[in-house]
C-alpha positions in Angstrom: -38.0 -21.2 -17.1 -36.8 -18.0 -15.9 -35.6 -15.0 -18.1 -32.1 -14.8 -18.4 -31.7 -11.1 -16.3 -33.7 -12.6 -13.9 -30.4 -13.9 -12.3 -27.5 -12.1 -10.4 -23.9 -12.6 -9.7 -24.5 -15.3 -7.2 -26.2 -17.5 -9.4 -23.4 -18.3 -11.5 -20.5 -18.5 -8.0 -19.9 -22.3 -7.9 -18.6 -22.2 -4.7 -18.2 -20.7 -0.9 -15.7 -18.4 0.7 -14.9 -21.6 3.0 -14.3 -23.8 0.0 -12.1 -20.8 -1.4 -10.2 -20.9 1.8 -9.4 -24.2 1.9 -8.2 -24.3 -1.8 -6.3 -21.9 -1.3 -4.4 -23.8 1.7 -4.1 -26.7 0.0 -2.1 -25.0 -2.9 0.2 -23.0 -0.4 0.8 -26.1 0.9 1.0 -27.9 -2.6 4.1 -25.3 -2.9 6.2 -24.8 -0.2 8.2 -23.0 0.0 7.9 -21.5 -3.3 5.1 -18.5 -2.4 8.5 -17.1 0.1 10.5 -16.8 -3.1 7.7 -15.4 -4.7 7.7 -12.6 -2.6 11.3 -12.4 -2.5 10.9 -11.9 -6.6 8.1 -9.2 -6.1 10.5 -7.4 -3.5 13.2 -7.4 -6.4 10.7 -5.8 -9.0 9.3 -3.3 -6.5 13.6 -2.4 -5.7 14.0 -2.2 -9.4 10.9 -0.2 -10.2 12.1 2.3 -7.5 15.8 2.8 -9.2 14.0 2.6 -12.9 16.2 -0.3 -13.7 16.3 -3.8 -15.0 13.0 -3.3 -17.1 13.4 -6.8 -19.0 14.3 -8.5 -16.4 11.1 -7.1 -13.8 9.0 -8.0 -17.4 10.3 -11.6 -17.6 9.9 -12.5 -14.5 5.9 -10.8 -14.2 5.4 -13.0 -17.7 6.4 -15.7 -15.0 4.5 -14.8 -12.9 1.4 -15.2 -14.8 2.4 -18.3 -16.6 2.5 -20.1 -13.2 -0.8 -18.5 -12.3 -2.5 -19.2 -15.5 -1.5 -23.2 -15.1 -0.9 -24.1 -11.5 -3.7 -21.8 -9.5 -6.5 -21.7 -12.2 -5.6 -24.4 -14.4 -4.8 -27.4 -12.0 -6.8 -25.4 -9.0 -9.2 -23.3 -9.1 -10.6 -24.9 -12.5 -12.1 -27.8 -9.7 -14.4 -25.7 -8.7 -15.3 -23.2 -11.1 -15.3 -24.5 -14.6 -15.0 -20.8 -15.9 -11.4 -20.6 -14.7 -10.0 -22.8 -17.5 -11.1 -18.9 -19.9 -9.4 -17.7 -16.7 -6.3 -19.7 -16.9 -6.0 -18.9 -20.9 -6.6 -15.1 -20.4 -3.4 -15.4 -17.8 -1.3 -17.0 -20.2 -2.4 -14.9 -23.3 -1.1 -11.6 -20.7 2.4 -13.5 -19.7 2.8 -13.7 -23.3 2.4 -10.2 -23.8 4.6 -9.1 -21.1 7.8 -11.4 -22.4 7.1 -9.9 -26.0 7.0 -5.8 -24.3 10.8 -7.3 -22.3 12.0 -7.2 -26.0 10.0 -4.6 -27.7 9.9 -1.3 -25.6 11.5 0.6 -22.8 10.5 2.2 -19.9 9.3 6.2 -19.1 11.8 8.1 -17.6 9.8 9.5 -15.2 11.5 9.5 -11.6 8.5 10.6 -9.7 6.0 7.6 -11.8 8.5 5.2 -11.1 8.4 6.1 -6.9 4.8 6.2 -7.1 4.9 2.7 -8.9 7.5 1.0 -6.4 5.2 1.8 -3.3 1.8 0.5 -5.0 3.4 -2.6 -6.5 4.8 -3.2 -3.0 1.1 -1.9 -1.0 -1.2 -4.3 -3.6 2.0 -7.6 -4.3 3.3 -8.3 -0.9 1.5 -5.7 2.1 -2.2 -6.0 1.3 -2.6 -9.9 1.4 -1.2 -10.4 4.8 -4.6 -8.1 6.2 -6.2 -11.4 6.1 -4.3 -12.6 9.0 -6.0 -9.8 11.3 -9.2 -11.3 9.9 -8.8 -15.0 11.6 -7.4 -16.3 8.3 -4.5 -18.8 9.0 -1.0 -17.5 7.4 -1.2 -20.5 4.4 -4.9 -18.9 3.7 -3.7 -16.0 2.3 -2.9 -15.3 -1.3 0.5 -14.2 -2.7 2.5 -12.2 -5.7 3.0 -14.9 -8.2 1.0 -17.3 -7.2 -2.6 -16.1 -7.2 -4.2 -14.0 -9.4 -5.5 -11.1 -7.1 -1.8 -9.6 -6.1 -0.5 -10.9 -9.2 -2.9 -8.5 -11.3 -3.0 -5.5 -8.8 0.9 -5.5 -8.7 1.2 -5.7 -12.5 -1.2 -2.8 -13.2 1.3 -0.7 -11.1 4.0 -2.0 -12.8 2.6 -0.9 -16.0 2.7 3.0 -15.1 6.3 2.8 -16.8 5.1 0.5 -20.1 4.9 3.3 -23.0 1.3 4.1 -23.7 0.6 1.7 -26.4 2.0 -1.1 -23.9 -0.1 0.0 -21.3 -3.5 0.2 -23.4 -2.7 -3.3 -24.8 -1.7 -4.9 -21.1 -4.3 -3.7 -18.4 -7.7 -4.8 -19.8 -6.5 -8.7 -18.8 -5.8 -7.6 -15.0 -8.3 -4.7 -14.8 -11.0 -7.4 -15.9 -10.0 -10.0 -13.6 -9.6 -7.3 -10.5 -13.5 -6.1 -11.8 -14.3 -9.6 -11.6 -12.9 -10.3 -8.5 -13.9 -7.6 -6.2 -17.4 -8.7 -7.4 -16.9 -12.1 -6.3 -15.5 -11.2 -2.9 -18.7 -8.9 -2.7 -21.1 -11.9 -3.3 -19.1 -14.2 -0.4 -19.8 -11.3 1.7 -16.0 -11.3 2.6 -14.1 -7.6 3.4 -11.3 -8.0 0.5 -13.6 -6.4 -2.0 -13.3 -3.4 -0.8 -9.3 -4.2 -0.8 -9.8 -5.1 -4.5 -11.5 -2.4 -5.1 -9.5 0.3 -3.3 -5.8 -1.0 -4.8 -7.2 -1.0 -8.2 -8.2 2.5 -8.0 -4.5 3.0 -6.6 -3.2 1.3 -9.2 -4.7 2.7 -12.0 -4.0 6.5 -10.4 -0.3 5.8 -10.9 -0.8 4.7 -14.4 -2.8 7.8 -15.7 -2.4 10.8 -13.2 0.7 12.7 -14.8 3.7 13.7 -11.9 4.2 17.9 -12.6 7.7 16.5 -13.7 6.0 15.1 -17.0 4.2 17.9 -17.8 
């Protein structure tokens, strides 16, 4: 039998970027019309990240978010053909929980420039970046969405989380930064362009999170 570090990434991927694809139609379809409201609730958090206002509500409806994630696209989903998912599924429910407990249990930074910087790269990585996939032959009900799939779901969150008080933030990105890691390497492995997307909007993300505005210094 082979030693264990004998195998790579793309020995444990369970599926192809067709059969990813097609998954991913099938629960867009599953939905509609739900992924447009979904967006419609990203572009209210984005609006409210922008005026520094309605924290609880922004956190309620991201603990949403990831609820419906955890149970309807890895859970019921994804789960069919990856049996990894299911750790997937609990790790998105174990993070909604934590964002409906900060709601109650913190405020935001009153940082006006952090909060600009936030609203633009919740909007790039939640509702701009997963329509690039129509310029790459991808039918319109292929492509993932803020609220209903994990990638934009995560990437939007950690942006949102450059106003969460430090203790907030250190306890809330390692579920979305491990799942973006994790991503981006499987994208890689399918040999499909949006791990460099991945990659790119996490680095984004996390920049507003940790580079301080002159205004805070």
């Amino acid at each position: 039998m082979s030693e264990w570090w004998s195998y790579d990434f793309s020995d444990f991927l369970m599926y192809s970027l067709r059969s990813y694809l097609r998954l991913i139609q099938a629960y867009n379809k599953s939905w509609e019309p739900l992924p447009v409201f979904a967006s419609m609730i990203g572009i209210g958090i984005a609006v409210s990240l922008w005026r520094g206002s309605l924290w609880r509500g922004a956190a309620l409806a991201l603990a949403s978010a990831w609820a419906f994630v955890g149970v309807a696209f890895f859970w019921q989903r994804f789960s069919s053909i990856h049996w990894g998912m299911h750790y997937a599924a609990t790790a998105f429910m174990v993070e909604a929980l934590l964002l409906a407990l900060v709601a109650w249990q913190s405020r935001p930074l009153d940082i006006v420039p952090r909060q600009r910087a936030a609203a633009m790269v919740f909007a790039l990585c939640g509702l701009a970046l997963p329509s690039i996939g129509m310029f790459t032959g991808r039918q319109w009900n292929q492509l993932e969405s803020f609220g209903m799939t994990a990638d934009p779901t995560a990437l939007a969150t950690i942006a949102w989380l450059a106003l969460a008080p430090g203790r907030w933030r250190a306890l809330l990105l390692p579920v979305p930064v491990a799942w973006c890691l994790f991503s981006a390497a499987t994208w890689c492995t399918l040999r499909a362009w949006d791990w460099i997307i991945v990659t790119c909007a996490l680095t984004l993300a996390l920049a507003v999170s940790f580079v301080r505005p002159a205004a805070a210094r």
